[in-house]
N, C-alpha and C positions, 0 to 999 in steps of 0.2 A: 485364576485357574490355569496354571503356568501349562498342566498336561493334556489343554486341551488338540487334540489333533489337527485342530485347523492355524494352530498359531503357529509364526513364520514360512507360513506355505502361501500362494497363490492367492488364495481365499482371503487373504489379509486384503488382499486389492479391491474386493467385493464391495465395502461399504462406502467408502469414498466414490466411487464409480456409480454406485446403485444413487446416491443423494447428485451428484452432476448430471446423470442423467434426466431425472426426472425434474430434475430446477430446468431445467431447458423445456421437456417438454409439457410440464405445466405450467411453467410461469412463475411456478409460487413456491419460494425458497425453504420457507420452515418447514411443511409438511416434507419435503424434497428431504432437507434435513436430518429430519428425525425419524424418516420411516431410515436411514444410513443409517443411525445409530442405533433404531431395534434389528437390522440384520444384522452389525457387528455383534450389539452383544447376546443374539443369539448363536452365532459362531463361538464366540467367546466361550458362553455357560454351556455349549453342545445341547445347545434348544432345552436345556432344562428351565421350566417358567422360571423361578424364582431365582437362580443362582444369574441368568440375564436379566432378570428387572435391576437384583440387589449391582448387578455389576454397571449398567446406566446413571444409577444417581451415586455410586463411589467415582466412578472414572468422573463424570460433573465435577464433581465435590474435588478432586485433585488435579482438574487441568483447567478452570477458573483461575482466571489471572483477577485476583482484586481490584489491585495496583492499578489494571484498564477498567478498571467499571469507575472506579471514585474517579480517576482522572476525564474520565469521558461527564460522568454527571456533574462534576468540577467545573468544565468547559461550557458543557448545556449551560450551565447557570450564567459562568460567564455571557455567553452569545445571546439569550435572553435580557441581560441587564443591559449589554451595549446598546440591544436595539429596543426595550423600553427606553433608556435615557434619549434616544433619538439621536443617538451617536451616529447608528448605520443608515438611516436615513440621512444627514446632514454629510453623511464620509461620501453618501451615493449624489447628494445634490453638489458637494465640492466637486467630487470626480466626472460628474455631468460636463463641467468647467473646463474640465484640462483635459478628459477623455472624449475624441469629439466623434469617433464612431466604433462600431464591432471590431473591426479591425485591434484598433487599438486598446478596446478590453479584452478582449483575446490573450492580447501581446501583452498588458498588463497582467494579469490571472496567470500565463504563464512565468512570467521572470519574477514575480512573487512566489510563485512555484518553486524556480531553483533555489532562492534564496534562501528559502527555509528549510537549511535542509539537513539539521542536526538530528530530526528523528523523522519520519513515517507519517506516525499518527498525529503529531501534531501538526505535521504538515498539512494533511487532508483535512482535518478541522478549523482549523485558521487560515487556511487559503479559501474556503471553500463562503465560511460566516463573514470576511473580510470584502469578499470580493462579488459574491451572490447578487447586493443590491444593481451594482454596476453593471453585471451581465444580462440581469432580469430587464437593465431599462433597454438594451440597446436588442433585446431577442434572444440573447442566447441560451438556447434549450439547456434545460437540467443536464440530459445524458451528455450533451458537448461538456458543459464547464464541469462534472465527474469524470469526461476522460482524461480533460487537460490535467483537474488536480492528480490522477493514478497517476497521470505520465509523469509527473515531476516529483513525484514523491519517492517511492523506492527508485526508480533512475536517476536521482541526483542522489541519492545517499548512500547507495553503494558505489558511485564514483569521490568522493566526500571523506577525506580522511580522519575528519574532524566529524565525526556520528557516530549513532548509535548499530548502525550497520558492519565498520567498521572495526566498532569491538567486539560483534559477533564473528565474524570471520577472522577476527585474530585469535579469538578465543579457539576456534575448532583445528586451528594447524599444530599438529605435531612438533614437539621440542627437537625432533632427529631428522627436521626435514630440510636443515642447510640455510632456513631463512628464518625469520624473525616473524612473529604475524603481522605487524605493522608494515614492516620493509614487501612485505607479498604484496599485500594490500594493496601498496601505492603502486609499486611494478606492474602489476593487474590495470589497473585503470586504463590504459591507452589500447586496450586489449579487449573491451568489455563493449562488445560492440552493441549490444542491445538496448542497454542503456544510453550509451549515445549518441545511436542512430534514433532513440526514442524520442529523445529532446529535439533533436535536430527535426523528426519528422515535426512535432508539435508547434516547433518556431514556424517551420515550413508551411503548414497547411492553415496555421493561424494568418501569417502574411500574406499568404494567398489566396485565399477563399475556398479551400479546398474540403468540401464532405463530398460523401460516396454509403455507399450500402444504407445499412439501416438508419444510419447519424445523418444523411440527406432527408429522410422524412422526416424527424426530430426535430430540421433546422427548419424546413419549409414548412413546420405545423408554428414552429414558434415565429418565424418571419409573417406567414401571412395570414393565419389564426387569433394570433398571441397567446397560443397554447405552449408554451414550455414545459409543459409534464408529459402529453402524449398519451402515458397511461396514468391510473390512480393519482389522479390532479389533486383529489377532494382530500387524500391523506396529508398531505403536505401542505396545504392551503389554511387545514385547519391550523396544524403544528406554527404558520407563520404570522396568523392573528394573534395581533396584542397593539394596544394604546399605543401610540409612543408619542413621549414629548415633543409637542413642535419648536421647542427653542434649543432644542440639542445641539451642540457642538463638533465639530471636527476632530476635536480631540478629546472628546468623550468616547472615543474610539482607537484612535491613535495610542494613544498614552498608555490604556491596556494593554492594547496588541506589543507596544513597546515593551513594556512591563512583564508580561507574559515573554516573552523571547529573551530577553536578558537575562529576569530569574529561570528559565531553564535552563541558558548554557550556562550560566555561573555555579546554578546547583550541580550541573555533569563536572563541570572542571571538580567543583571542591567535592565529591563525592569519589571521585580520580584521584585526587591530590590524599586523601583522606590512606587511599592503597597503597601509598609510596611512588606514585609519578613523579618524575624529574622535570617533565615539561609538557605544553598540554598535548599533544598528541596524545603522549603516554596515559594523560588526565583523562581523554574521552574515553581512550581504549580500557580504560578501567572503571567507567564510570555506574550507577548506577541509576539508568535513564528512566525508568518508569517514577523511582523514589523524586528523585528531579522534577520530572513532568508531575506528579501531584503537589510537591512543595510549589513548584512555580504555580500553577493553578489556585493556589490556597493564598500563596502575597497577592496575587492578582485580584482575588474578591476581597480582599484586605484593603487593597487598593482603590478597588471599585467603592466600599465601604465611604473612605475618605474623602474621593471625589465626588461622589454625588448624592449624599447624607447632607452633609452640611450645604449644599447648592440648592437644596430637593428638587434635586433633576428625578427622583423618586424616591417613595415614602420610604420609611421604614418596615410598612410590610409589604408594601411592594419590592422591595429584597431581599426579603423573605420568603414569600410566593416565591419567588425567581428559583428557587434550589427546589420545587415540585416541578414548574411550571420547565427547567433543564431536565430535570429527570426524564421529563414526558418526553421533549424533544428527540431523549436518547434511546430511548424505549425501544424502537425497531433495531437498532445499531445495537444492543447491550441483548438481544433477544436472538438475535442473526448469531452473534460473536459469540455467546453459550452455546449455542449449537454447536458451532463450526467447532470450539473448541473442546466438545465434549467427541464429536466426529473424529478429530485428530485424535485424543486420547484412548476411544475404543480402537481406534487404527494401531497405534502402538499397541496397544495389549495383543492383539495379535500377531503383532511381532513383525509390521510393514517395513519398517528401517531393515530389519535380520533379514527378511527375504528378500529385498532390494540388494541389500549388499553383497550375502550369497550368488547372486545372480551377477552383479557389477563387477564384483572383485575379483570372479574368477576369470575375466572374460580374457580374451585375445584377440587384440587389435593392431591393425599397424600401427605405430606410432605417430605416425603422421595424421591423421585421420581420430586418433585421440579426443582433439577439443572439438569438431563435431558432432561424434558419439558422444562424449559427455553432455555437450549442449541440450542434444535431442533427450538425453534422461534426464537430465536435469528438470526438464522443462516438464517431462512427465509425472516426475513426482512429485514436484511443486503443482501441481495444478491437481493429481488426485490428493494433497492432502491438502490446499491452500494453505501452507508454507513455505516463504524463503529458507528462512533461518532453521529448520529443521532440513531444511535438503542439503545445505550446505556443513549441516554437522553430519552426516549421512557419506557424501561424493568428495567434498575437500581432501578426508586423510586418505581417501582410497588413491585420487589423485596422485597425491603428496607422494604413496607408497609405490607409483607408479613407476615414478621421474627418478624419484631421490635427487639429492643435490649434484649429481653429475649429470643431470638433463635441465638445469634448473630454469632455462628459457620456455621448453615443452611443458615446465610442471607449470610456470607464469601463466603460459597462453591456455595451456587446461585449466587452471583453477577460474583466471575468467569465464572460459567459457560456460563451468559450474554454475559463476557467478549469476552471469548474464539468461542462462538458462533457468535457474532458481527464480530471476524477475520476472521473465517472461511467462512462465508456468504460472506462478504468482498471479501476473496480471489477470492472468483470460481465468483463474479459477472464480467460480461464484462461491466458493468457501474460505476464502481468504480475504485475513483482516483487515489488507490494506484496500480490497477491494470494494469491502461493506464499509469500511469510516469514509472513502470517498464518495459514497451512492449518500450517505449520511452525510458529510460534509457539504456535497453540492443541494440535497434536500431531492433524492433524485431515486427515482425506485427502484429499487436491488439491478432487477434483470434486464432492466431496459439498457442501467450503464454496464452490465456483464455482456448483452450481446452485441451491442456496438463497440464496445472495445475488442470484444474477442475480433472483430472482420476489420479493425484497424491495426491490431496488433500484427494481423499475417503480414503487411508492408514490412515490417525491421525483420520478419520472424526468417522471409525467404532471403534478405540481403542477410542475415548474417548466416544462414547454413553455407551461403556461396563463402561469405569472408571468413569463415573459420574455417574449411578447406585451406583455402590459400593463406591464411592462419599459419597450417598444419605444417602445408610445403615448403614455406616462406621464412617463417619465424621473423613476420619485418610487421608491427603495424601498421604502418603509414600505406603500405598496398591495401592489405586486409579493411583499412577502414575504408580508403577512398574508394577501394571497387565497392563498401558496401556502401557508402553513399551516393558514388552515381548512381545505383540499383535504385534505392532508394527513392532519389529524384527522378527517375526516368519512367518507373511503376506508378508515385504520385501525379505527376504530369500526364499518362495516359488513362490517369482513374478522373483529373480533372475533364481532360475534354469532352470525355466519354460522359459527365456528371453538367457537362455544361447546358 
């Protein structure tokens, strides 16, 4: 209803807003959800019943990603057979062995974090099923090992020129903008201070024992309870009951997880290779990562098939079962993600990007002060729509259009701090995907990791509004980063003593 009078005005902002709001103040994310979607599309159809119902299940029906629901129930299936074969049991008694306290599952869970860091969601799913047993034995609370996996997932893969992040923002920069989208990309990195002040805080406060706010009673319910849920134990309790072989193997797990990561970067490269890439940079930036991550998911039960059919490490229909018995697992995660993504769709129809950008585009700013202001919007539109990569196809060209290539250091350190704003936004939304597959990943209830990460996130949030100033003035990274790491250090330091 293209002539509705609320589209690309103010009113676009309403739905998104209205579903954040109430996810915080009830607790409880879907209803939060969907009462956002019936205001949208009663703005949409101008409160007419029928033309807003019809327009709820078409906008559904067109901003359903497939491609994420098979590869999510793909995965379920996987993470149920590993831990029927008694893989993740047997990977949790190995690691009992070499991991000898919190400390150092912590420090593990994270550097498994950066490693994986060719996409997002598989990040969040396979750090999360890999690493769960390990954290569970030594204490550590759901909402901790969900913030750890947020933090390493979109903050290592928009620093990551080899992702699927990457060829989103190569994708979004204008052909007249003096650089290449690759060659931005990499320029950007040392510039992106959110992300890797993120990491940095993560290493930081895992080495040093460091909670505060809400993630302080999370830890002291799981240290001296052995409650690591806090809230809704009994949903997640039930989802992790099942048999498992007690002669299962170490690398009835391994060998998946191996398996799973190879065939996905090799299906990115040859899906790249496939557009006419020269080399794989060019391979990633072109590649088609959702088709990849289901293909790799698919050799991988293939896999599984092979290895523990003929062993009967489990039966044949006990592999069977497993593709309900994943589905079930994924069910909150695949029910949250319709939403969210039906949320962002009614949001576009009303034309949220047009009045953002009418509002952005026109603006007048110093130029110094530039990646700042961008920062701080970035961060707002990403968190009302829980979108990176729609903010970044949104603020990048306006950027771009800003500088043009006779500014091209102010368009670098702007389009960072796009970047880095898009994360951050990203992170603290409870509508965003990356943040539901890690509440799902760690087995960990939507809000509990939404509101602990939101009061850890303001640590990087305040070092980098100071370092993208000096950013602005500067045009030097190596100041901008280290003032925002001392900040950093010196804010964590005074939230430990204070938390001691």
């Amino acid at each position: 209803m293209e002539n509705s009078v609320f589209i690309g005005t103010a009113w676009s902002l309403l739905p998104p807003i209205i579903a954040i709001v109430l996810a915080f103040v009830t607790k409880e994310v879907y209803s939060a959800l969907f009462i956002g979607i019936i205001s949208g599309a009663l703005l949409y159809g101008q409160f007419n019943p029928w033309i807003s119902f019809e327009a709820i299940f078409t906008v559904m029906k067109d901003n359903i990603d497939l491609n994420i629901l098979i590869f999510l129930v793909m995965l379920g299936m996987i993470v149920k057979l590993m831990q029927k074969s008694g893989g993740s049991a047997a990977y949790g008694r190995w690691a009992s062995t070499k991991i000898k306290n919190k400390k150092m599952a912590l420090l593990a869970t994270t550097f498994l974090g950066i490693l994986i860091f060719v996409d997002d969601y598989f990040n969040c799913l396979t750090v999360g099923s890999v690493m769960r047993p390990v954290t569970d034995k030594y204490k550590v609370s759901r909402a901790k090992l969900a913030y750890i996996i947020d933090a390493t997932a979109a903050p290592v893969c928009i620093i990551a020129p080899i992702s699927s992040w990457a060829a989103a923002v190569n994708s979004y920069v204008p052909e007249d903008a003096g650089i290449n989208g690759l060659q931005l990309f990499i320029s950007t990195i040392p510039f992106n201070l959110y992300a890797l002040l993120t990491l940095f805080m993560v290493i930081y406060i895992s080495a040093r024992g460091i909670d505060f706010a809400s993630m302080k009673i999370h830890e002291t319910n799981a240290e001296t309870k052995g409650d690591l849920f806090t809230d809704h134990k009994d949903d997640f309790e039930a989802a992790d009951e099942v048999s498992e072989n007690p002669n299962g193997k170490v690398f009835d797990l391994i060998l998946p997880t191996i398996m799973l990561i190879t065939s996905a970067v090799g299906a990115m490269i040859y899906t790249g290779s496939m557009e006419g890439a020269a080399n794989i940079q060019e391979a990633f930036a072109n590649c088609d990562s959702e088709i990849s991550l289901i293909f790799a998911t698919f050799v991988t039960v293939l896999f599984l098939f092979i290895l523990y059919i003929p062993r009967k490490v489990v039966t044949f229909r006990e592999f069977m079962d497993s593709f309900v018995k994943g589905f079930q697992l994924m069910i909150p995660a695949i029910a949250i993600l319709t939403f969210a993504w039906t949320l962002k769709g009614v949001s576009q129809a009303l034309g949220i990007g047009d009045f953002v950008n009418s509002v952005v585009g026109h603006g007048t700013y110093g130029m110094n002060f530039v990646p700042v202001i961008m920062f701080i919007i970035a961060i707002f539109i990403a968190f009302s729509t829980g979108t990176s990569w729609g903010t970044f196809a949104i603020l990048v060209p306006i950027v771009t259009s800003i500088f043009g290539a006779e500014s091209l250091q102010m368009m670098i350190i702007s389009v960072s701090a796009v970047l880095a704003g898009s994360v951050c936004g990203d992170h603290i939304s409870p509508i965003s995907d990356t943040t539901i597959m890690s509440s799902a990943g760690a087995q960990c209830y939507h809000m509990n990791h939404v509101s602990t990460q939101m009061q850890y996130a303001i640590v990087p949030f305040i070092s980098c509004i100071i370092g993208y100033i000096i950013a602005g003035m500067t045009q030097n990274w190596i100041i901008s980063l280290s003032v925002g790491l001392i900040i950093t250090i010196v804010v964590l330091e005074v939230l430990r003593k204070k938390n001691a």
